[in-house]
C-alpha positions as CSV (number, residue, x, y, z in Angstrom):
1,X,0.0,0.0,0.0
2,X,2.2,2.1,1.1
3,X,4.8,1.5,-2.7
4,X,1.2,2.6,-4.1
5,X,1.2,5.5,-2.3
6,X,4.8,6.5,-3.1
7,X,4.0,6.1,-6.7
8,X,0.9,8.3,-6.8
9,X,2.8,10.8,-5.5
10,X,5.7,11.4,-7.7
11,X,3.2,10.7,-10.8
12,X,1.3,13.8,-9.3
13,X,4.8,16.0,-8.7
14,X,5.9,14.9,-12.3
15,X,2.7,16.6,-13.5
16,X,2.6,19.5,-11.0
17,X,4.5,22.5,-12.7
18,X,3.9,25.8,-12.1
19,X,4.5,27.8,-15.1
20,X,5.7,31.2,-15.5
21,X,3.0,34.2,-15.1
22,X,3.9,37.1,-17.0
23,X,1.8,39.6,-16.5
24,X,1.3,41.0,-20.3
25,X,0.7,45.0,-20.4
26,X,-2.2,46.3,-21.0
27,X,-1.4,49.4,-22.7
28,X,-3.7,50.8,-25.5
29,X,-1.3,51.4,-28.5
30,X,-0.5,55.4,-29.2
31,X,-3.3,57.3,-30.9
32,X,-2.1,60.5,-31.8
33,X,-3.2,62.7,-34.8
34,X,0.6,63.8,-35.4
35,X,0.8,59.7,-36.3
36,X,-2.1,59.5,-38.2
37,X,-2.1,57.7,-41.7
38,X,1.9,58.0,-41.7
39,X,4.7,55.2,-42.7
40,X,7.7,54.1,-41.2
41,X,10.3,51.7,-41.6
42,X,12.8,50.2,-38.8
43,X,16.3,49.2,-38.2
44,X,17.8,47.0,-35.6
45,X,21.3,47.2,-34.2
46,X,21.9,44.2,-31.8
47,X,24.9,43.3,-29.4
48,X,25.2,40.3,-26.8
49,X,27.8,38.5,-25.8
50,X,29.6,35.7,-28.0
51,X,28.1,32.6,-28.6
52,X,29.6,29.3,-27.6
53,X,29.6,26.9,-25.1
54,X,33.1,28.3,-23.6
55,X,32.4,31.9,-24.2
56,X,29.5,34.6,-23.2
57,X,32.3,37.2,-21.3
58,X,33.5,39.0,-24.5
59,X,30.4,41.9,-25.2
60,X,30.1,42.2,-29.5
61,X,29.7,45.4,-31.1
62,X,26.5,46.9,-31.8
63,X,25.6,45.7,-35.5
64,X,22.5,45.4,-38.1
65,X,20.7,42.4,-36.5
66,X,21.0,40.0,-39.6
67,X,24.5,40.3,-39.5
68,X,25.0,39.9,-35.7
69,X,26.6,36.8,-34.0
70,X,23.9,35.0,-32.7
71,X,23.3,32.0,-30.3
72,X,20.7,29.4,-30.9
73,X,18.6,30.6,-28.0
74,X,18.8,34.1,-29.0
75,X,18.1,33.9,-32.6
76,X,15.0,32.2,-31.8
77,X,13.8,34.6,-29.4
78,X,14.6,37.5,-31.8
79,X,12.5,35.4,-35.0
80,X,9.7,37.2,-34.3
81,X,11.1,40.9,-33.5
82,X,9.7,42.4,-36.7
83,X,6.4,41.5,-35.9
84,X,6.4,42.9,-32.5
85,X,7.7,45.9,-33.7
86,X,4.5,46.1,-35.7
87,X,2.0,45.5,-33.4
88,X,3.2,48.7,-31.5
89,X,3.3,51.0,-34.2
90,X,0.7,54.2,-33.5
91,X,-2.8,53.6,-34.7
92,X,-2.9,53.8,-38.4
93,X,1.4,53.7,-38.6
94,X,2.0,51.7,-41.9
95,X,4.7,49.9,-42.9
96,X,6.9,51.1,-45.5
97,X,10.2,50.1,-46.7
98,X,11.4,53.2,-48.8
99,X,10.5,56.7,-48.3
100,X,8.7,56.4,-44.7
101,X,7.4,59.2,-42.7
102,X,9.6,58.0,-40.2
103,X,12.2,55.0,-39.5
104,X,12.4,54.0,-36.2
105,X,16.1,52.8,-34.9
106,X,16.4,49.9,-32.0
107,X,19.7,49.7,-30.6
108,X,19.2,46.5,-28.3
109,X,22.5,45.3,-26.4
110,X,21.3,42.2,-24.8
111,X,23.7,41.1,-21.5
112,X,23.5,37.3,-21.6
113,X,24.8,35.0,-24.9
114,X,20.8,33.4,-25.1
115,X,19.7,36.6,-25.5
116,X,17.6,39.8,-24.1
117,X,14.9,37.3,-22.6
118,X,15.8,33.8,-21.8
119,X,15.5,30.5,-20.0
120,X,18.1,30.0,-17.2
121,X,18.0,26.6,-16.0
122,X,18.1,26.3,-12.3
123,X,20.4,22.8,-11.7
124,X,20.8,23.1,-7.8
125,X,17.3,23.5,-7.2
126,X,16.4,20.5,-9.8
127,X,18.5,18.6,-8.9
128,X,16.8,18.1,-5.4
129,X,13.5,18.2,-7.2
130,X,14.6,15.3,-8.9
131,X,16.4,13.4,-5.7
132,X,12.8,13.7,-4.5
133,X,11.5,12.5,-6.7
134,X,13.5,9.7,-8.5
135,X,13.9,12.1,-11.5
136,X,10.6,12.5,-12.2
137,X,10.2,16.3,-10.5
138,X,9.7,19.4,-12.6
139,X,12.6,21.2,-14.2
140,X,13.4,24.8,-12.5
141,X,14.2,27.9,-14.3
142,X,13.8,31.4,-14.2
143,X,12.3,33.5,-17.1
144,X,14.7,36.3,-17.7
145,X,14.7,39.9,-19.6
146,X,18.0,41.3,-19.2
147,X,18.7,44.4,-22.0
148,X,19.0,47.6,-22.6
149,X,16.8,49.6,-25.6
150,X,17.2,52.8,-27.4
151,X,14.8,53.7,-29.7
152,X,15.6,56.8,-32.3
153,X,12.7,58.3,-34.2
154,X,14.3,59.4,-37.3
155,X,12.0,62.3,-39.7
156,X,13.4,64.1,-43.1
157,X,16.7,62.5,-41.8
158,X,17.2,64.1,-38.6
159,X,17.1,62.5,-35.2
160,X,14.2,64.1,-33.2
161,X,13.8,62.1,-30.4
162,X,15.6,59.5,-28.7
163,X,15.0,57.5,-25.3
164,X,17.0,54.9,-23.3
165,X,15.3,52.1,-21.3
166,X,17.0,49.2,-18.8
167,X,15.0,46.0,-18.7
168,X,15.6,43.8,-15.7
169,X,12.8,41.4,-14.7
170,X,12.3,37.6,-13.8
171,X,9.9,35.1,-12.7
172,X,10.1,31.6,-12.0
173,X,9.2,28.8,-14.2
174,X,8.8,25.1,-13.7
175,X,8.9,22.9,-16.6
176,X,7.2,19.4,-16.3
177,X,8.5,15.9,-17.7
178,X,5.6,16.2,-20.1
179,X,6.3,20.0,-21.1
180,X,8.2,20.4,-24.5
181,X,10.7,22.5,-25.2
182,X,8.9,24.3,-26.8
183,X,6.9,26.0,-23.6
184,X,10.2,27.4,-22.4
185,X,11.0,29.8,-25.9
186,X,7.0,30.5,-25.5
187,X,7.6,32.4,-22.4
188,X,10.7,34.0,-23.2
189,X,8.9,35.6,-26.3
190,X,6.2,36.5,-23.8
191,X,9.2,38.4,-21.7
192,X,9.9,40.0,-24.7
193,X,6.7,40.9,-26.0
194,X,5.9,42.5,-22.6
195,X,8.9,44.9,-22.5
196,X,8.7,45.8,-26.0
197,X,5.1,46.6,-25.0
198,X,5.7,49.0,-22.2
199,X,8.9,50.7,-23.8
200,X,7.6,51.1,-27.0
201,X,4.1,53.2,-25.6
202,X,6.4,55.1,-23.3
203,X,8.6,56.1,-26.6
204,X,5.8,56.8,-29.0
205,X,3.7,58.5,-26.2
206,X,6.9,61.0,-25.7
207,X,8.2,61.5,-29.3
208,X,4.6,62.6,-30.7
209,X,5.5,66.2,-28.9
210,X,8.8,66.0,-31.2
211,X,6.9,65.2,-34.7
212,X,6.8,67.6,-36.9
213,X,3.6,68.5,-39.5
């Protein structure tokens, strides 16, 4: 009875994970007449630290995101970029690739290799999990955004506003034995998603004082 008992229980903690709450912003997107049927186009300068399994000390220079050094973890979270970057835009802000009202510059220097939002796996922790429970305990990590942004809004060429913003945020994450791998790059694009959500308002709320007729 008692082997019965043992084995219901670490079938339950196998399949007890708390996931990561991220509490997504719930910010209106900009609606500002100065923004009002314009177009604008973006570029992304990107820097983290190298890649590779026995490097991540040595910071890379800020470059065009498709020509940066990327790691696995990090070009995945930064796929969808470009569509974020969209779904902030001002109400009625099209995109267009030549001759824009505006182009929007990102300079994003992430501080970890995996990335401005990742998964950090929390072995210590997991490892007692799994001492617990013969292996069959949830995995721990913590959901990470670690980055700074700077956003330039560019009009007939000239720079008219620029601000700087320092992510730092976390929450923990438990990932079960039946969880893909696939949950854990969901909730670092959620990470992301969020801050690009706050900063982005806060930028385009500021810079519509700076735009010009």
């Amino acid at each position: 009875m008692k082997k019965i008992a043992l084995m219901l229980m670490m079938v339950i903690l196998s399949g007890c994970a708390s996931h990561a709450e991220i509490k997504m912003a719930t910010v209106t997107k900009v609606h500002d007449p100065v923004y009002e049927n314009k177009t604008l186009n973006y570029e992304v300068l990107y820097s983290q630290p190298k890649p590779g399994v026995f490097s991540g000390g040595e910071q890379l220079a800020l470059v065009p995101l498709e020509q940066a050094e990327l790691s696995v973890a990090s070009a995945s979270t930064l796929k969808e970029l470009p569509k974020l970057i969209f779904s902030q835009l001002p109400v009625s802000v099209k995109h267009l690739a030549e001759n824009p009202d505006f182009i929007l510059k990102l300079e994003i220097i992430a501080h970890d290799k995996k990335g401005p939002a990742y998964a950090e796996h929390e072995f210590a922790k997991s490892l007692g999990k799994g001492l617990l429970t013969l292996g069959l305990g949830s995995q721990e990590y913590n959901i990470i955004a670690d980055f700074d942004v700077k956003y330039y809004l560019i009009q007939n060429g000239k720079e008219i506003f620029t601000k700087e913003f320092k992510v730092k945020d976390e929450v923990d994450h438990e990932k079960g034995s039946f969880d893909s791998l696939n949950t854990l790059k969901e909730f670092t694009s959620q990470m992301l998603e969020k801050h690009l959500i706050l900063t982005l308002h806060d930028f385009f709320t500021e810079a519509a004082v700076y735009v010009k007729a």
